[in-house]
PADO-241793 format. One line per 2 residues: number of its first residue (from 1); for each residue x, y, z of C-alpha. Coordinates in steps of 0.1 Angstrom, whole numbers, plus 5000, padded with zeros to 4 digits. Each point is the difference from the previous one (the first is absolute). Example, Ala and Ser with C-alpha at 12.3 -4.5 7.8 and 13.67 -1.06 7.14 Angstrom:
BEGIN
1	5123 4955 5078  5014 5034 4993 .
# end
This chain:
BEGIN
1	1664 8963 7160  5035 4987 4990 .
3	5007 4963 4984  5027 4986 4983 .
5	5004 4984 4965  4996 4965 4991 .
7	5036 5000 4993  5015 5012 5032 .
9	5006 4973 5032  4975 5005 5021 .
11	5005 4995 5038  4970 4989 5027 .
13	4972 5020 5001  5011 5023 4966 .
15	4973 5007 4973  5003 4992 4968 .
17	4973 5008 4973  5001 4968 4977 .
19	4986 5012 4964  4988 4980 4975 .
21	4987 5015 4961  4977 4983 4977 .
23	5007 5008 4961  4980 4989 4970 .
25	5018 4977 4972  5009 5033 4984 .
27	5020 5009 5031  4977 5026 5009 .
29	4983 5005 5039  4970 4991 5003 .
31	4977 4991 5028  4990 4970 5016 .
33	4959 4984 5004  5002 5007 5036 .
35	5026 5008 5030  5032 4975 4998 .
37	5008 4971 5025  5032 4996 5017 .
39	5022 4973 5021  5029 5006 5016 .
41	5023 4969 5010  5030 5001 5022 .
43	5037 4988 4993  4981 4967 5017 .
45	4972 4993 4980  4979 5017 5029 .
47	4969 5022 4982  4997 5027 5019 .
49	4957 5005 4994  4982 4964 5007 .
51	4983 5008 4964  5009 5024 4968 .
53	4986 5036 5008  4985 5031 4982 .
55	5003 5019 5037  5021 5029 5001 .
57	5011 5003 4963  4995 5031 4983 .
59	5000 5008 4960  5032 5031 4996 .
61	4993 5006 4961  4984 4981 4968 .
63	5009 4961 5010  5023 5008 5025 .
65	4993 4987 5036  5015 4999 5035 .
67	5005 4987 5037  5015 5013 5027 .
69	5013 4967 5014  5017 5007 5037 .
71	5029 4979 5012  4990 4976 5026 .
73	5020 5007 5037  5018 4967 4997 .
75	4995 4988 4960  5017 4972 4987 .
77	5034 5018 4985  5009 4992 4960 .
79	4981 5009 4972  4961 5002 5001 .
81	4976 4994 4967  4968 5020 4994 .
83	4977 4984 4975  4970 5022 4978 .
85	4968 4986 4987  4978 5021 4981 .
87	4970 4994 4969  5005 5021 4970 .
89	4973 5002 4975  4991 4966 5016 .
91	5032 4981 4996  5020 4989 5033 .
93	5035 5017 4999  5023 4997 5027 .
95	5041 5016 5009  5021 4991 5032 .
97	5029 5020 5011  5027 5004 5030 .
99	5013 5017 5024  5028 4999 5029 .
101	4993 5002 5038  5038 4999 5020 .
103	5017 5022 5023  5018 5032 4988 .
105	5031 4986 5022  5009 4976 4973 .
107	5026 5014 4978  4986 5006 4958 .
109	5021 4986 4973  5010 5025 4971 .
111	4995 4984 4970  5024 5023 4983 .
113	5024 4992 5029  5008 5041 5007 .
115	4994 5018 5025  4969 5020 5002 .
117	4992 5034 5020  4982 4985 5028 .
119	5015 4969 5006  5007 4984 5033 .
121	5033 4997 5005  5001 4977 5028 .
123	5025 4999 5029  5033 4982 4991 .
125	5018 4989 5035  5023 4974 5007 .
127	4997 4968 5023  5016 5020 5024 .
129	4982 5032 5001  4968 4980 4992 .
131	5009 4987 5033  5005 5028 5021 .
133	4969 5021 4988  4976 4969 5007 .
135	5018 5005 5039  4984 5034 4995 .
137	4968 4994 4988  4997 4974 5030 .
139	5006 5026 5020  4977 5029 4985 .
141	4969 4975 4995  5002 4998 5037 .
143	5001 5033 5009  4974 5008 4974 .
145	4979 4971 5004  4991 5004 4962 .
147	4991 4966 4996  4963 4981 5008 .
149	4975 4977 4982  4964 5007 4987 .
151	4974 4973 4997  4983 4997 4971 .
153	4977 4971 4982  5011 4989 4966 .
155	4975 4994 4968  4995 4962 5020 .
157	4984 5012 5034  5037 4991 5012 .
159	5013 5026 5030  5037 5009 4988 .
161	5023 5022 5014  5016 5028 4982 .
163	5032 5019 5007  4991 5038 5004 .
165	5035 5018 5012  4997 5034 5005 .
167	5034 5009 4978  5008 4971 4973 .
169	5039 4986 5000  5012 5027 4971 .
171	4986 5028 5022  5017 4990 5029 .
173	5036 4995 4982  4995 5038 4985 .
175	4994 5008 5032  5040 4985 5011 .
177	5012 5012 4972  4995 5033 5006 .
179	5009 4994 5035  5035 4993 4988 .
181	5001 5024 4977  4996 5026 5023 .
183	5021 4984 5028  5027 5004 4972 .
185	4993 5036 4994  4996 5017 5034 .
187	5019 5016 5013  5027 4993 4976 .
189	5004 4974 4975  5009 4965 5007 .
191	4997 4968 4980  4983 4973 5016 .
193	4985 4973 4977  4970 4972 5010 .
195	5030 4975 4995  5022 5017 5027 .
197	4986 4973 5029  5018 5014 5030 .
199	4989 5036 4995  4967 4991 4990 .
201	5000 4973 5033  5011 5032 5019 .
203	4979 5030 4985  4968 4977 4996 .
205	4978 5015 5025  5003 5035 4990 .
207	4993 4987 4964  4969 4985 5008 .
209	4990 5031 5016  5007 5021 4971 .
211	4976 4976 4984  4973 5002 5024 .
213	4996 5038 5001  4995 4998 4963 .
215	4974 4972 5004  4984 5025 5022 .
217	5001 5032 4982  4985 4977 4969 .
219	4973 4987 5020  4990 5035 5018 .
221	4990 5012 4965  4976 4971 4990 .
223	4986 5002 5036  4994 5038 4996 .
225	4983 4990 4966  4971 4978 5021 .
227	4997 5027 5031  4966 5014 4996 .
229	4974 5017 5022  4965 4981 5005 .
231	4972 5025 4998  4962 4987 5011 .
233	4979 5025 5005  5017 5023 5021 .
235	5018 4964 5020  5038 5007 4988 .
237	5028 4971 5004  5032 5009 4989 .
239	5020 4963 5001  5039 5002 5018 .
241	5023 5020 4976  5017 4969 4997 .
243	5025 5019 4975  5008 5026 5027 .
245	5010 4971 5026  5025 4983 4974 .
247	5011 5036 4993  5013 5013 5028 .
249	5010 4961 5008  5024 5011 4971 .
251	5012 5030 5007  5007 4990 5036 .
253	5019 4967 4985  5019 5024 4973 .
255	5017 5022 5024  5013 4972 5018 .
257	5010 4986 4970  5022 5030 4989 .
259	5017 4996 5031  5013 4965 5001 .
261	5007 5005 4964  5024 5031 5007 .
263	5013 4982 5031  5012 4967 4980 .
265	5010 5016 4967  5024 5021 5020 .
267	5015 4970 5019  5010 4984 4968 .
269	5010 5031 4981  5014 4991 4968 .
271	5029 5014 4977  4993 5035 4984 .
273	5000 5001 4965  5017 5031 4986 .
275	5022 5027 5017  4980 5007 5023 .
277	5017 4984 5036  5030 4987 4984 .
279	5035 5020 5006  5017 5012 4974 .
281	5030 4973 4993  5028 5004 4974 .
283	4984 4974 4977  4971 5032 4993 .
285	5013 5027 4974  5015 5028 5014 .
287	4975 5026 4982  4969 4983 5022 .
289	5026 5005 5031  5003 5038 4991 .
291	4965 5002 4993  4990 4987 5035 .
293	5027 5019 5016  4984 5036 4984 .
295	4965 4989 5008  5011 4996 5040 .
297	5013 5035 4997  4972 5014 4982 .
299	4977 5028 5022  4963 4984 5000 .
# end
């Protein structure tokens, strides 16, 4: 079983094993009368046990004692407070310490201020180009439908309603991005930018596209992950290969997309770069004009 630290953000439903160590005036470990109590309080002031419990905590070394606390589905976000009471050698001694439930989507803070190996580095558009990839995620939420709500019941008895989209918003802008990217590189450079409106107006479909067969390939693997075969004695259920439908769903899609993408790249071809098409004019030095002329010559 994995947890993380006390000092790492922890998202909903993480673990987190929450430690607490008992020393003697001398500094030394030393044991407690009998098992440690805790409370856990939310960023509200919500505890999250009606009373102080013993349940569930385990002794890891000489005065050293921990629970493995598990992130509610829908906590209270912002910094949560555990609080220890124990009896040593009959005396009432008691510690309180934090940690921080968020969401890993929220950009940390350096405190040196330098970049670190690791670090998100974010996606820096302008108005514009912020503009014309929000067209485009319109456009592929639709067509992947990657949106929905779950219901849920908060600590209150309260039902609530919690967004549960199949790809989250930084996902599905990779997924553009490297739409582009490639649209830019097959099957010959080009140089078209988020910002460029008209050619991203014009070429937006076959973006979104792009996108979608690599929301599909990403999903096939998780789905081929959970495909298993249900075995009671000798009564065998094998579930639809759901990964084989979105599959060949892609492969299908891909050629097509190949296609279109040969078909319109070569309607707009661009300038070559290099002597490769160009003639030879008298601004280029006459040895490249010889050199050409041999290689024409040459016997292959």
């Amino acid at each position: 079983m994995s947890w993380k630290k006390r000092g790492e953000i922890l998202e909903p439903e993480d673990k987190t094993m929450l430690t607490v160590e008992f020393t003697d005036p001398l500094g030394n470990p030393i044991n407690v009368d009998s098992t440690p109590s805790i409370q856990i309080i939310d960023p509200i002031g919500v505890p999250m046990f009606a009373n102080p419990t013993s349940v569930g905590i385990q002794q890891l070394a000489t005065g050293k004692y921990g629970y493995l606390f598990e992130v509610p589905i829908n906590p209270a976000l912002g910094v949560f407070s555990d609080y220890w009471q124990a009896f040593v050698q009959g005396y009432k001694v008691s510690q309180n310490f934090q940690f921080i439930v968020n969401y890993t989507q929220v950009p940390q803070i350096n405190q040196d201020g330098q970049i670190a190996l690791g670090d998100d580095p974010g996606f820096h558009y302008s108005q514009e180009a912020l503009m014309n990839i929000n067209k485009c995620l319109k456009l592929l939420k639709a067509r992947l439908s990657s949106e929905g709500k779950s219901q849920s019941v908060d600590n209150f008895g309260n039902t609530i309603f919690i967004d549960c989209s199949t790809f989250s918003l930084d996902i599905l802008t990779t997924f553009l991005d490297n739409a582009l990217a490639e649209f830019n590189s097959i099957p010959f450079f080009t140089g078209f930018t988020f910002d460029d409106s008209n050619a991203i107006g014009q070429f937006c479909s076959i973006l979104v596209e792009r996108a979608t067969l690599e929301a599909l390939a990403s999903k096939a693997l998780l789905e081929r992950s959970r495909e298993y075969t249900i075995d009671d004695n000798g009564i065998h259920f094998t579930p639809p290969a759901i990964s084989e439908l979105m599959m060949t769903q892609y492969s299908t899609l891909l050629t097509n997309y190949w296609e279109k993408l040969k078909f319109i790249k070569a309607s707009l071809r661009p300038r070559a770069i290099g002597l490769g098409v160009f003639g030879m004019t008298s601004t280029i030095n006459p040895a490249v004009k010889q050199i050409s002329h041999l290689r024409e010559r040459q016997l292959v």
